[in-house]
N, C-alpha and C positions, 0 to 999 in steps of 0.2 A: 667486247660489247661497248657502245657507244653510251656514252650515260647522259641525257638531253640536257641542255640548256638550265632549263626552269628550274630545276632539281640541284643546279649549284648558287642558283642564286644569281641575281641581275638578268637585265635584258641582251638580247644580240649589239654585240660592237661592232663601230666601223668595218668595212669590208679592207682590214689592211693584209696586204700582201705577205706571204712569209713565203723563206725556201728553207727543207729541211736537207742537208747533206748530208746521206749516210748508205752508206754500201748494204744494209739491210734492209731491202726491197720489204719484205712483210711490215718492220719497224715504222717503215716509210706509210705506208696504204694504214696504216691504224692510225699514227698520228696524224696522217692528213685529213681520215675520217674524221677524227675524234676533235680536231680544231677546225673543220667545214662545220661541224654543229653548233661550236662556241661563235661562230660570226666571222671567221677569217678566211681568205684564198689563199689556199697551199697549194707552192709547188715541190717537188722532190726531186732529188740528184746523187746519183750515186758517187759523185765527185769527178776525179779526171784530171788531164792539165790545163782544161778550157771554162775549169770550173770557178775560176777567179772573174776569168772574162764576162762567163755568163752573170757572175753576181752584180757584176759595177755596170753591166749592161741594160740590168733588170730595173725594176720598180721598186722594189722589195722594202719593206718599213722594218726587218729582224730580219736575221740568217741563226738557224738553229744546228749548228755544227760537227759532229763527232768528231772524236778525237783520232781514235783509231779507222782511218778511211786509207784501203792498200795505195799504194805510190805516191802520191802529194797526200801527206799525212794532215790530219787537221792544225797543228799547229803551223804547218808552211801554207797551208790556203790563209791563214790569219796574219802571218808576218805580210804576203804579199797584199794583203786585202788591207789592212794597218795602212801600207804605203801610201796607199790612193784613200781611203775613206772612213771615216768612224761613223759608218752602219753597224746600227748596237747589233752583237751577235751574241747567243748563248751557247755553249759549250757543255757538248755531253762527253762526261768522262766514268771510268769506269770506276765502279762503287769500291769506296777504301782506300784507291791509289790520289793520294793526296798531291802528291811530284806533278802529276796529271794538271789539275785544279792550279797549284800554285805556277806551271810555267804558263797555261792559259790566263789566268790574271796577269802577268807581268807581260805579256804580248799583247797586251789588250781589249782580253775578252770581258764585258758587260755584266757576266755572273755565268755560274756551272750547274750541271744539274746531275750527279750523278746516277746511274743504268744500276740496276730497274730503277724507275720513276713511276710515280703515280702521277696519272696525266691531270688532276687535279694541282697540283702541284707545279706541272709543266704551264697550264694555261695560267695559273698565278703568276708564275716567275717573267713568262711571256709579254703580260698587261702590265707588272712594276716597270718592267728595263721600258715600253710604250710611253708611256706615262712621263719618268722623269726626261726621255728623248725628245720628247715631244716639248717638255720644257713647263707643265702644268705646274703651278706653285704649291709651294710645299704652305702646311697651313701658317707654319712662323713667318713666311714672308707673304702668303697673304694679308694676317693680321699686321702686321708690320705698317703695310703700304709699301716697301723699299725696294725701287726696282734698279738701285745703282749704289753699290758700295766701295768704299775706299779706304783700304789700312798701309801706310806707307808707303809704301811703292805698286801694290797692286791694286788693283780698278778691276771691280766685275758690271757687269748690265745684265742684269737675269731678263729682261725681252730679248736680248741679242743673243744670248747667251754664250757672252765673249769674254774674257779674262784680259787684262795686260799687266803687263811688266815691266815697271821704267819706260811705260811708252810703247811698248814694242808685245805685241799680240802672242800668248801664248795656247797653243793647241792642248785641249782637254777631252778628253771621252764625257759622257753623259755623268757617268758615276763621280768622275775627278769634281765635273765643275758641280754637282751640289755637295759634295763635301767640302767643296771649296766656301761654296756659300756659307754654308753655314758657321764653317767654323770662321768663316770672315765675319758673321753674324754676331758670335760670341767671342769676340777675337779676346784675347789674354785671358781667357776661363778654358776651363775643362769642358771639352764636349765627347759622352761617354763615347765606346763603340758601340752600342746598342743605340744610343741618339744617332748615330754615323749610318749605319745600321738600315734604320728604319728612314731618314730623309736619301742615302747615294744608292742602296739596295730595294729600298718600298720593301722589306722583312725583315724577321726578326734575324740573331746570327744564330748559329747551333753551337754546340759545346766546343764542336773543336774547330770551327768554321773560321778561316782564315783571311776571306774575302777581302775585310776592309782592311786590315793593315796592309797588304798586297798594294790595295789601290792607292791607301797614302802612301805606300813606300815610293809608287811611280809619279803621284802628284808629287811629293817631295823632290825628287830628279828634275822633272820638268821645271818646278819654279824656281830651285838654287835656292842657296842660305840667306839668309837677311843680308841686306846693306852694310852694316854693322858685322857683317863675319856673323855672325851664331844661327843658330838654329832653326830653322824658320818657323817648322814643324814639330814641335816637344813632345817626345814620348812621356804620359804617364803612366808607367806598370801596374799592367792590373784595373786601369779604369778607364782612359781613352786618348785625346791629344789636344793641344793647344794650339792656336795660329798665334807664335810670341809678336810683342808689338814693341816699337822705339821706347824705353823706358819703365820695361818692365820689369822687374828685379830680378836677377842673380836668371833671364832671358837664354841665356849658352850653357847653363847647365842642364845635364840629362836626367832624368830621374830612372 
């Protein structure tokens, strides 16, 4: 059953293009129904080995992924799709298998949705990863006014939404560069995962929801340690992370 528009609240969105890939034809015709009502043009694909081709070929503002699709499995349409493009993608994986979710995060998937889903839930997850792609400000650097920061060696421009390092341009998924921001925002304080959370996900985390560290672990990799040797990225256990800064006390140590 379709459940209209009005009835979740808001009006129709932009006409943006999605492809949903998944070898469950009925799965396909529901979700395609069910986000033709929310305001979006769906197309569907049962995958393939020409189904990388078709994506980078397309239009498409999301690709909505399964995991389990026979022959080029979803994680290898993602490594190859990775290669050429960060078209945010979301990732259905199957409910409980955690392995699932966490190699998608580290390949480069936008956020997961595990099967069954409530399409409520789907058309949520669908408009946050829209939203921060698109590069709309989060409301602290609204109020802020700051559309360009700088902590030691790295330089962000939230219009461009470009990152450098020492000069020399580092590649970010949508999710890396506002947790980038932010915690360039708050730079040598705690900013929880729930803060992390709710500005690089646009939701809250669940109990045992893994998401963000996943993504700082990959931001972490991409940017390297501080200049100084230590840490760039400081784990606090149990409450969130630090962007450390030149000068900040006892900076290399892990908590």
């Amino acid at each position: 059953m379709v459940i209209p528009a009005t009835l979740l609240g808001g009006g129709p969105l932009t006409m943006e293009r999605l492809l949903i890939v998944d070898d469950d034809l009925e799965l396909c015709d529901l979700v395609t129904e069910y986000l033709g009502s929310e305001g979006f043009a769906v197309d569907s694909s049962p995958g393939g080995p020409t189904i990388v081709e078709q994506i980078l070929g397309g239009t498409y503002d999301l690709i909505i992924l399964d995991v389990m699709i026979p022959g080029m499995n979803g994680f290898d349409i993602l490594r190859r799709l990775r290669a050429h493009s960060h078209l945010p993608v979301l990732m259905l994986t199957a409910r409980g298998d955690e392995i699932d979710r966490i190699i998608g995060l580290e390949i480069g998937a936008d956020d997961y949705l595990p099967k069954p889903f409530n399409p409520r839930e789907l058309v949520a997850r669908i408009r946050a990863i829209l939203r921060r792609y698109r590069g709309e400000e989060s409301e602290t650097t609204a109020k802020s006014g700051i559309k360009k920061l700088k902590i030691d060696d790295l330089e962000l421009d939230h219009r461009a939404r470009m990152v450098w390092r020492q000069g020399s341009p580092v590649e970010l998924t949508s999710v890396e560069f506002n947790l980038l921001e932010i915690m360039m925002q708050h730079a040598g304080n705690v900013v929880t995962r729930d803060e992390l959370a709710k500005s690089g996900l646009g939701r809250d985390l669940g109990i045992f929801d893994r998401s963000i560290d996943m993504h700082v672990s990959n931001l972490r990799k991409k940017l390297g340690p501080h200049p100084r040797g230590f840490e760039r990225i400081k784990t606090i256990r149990g409450v969130g992370y630090i962007l450390t800064i030149t000068g900040q006390p006892e900076a290399g140590k892990e908590e």
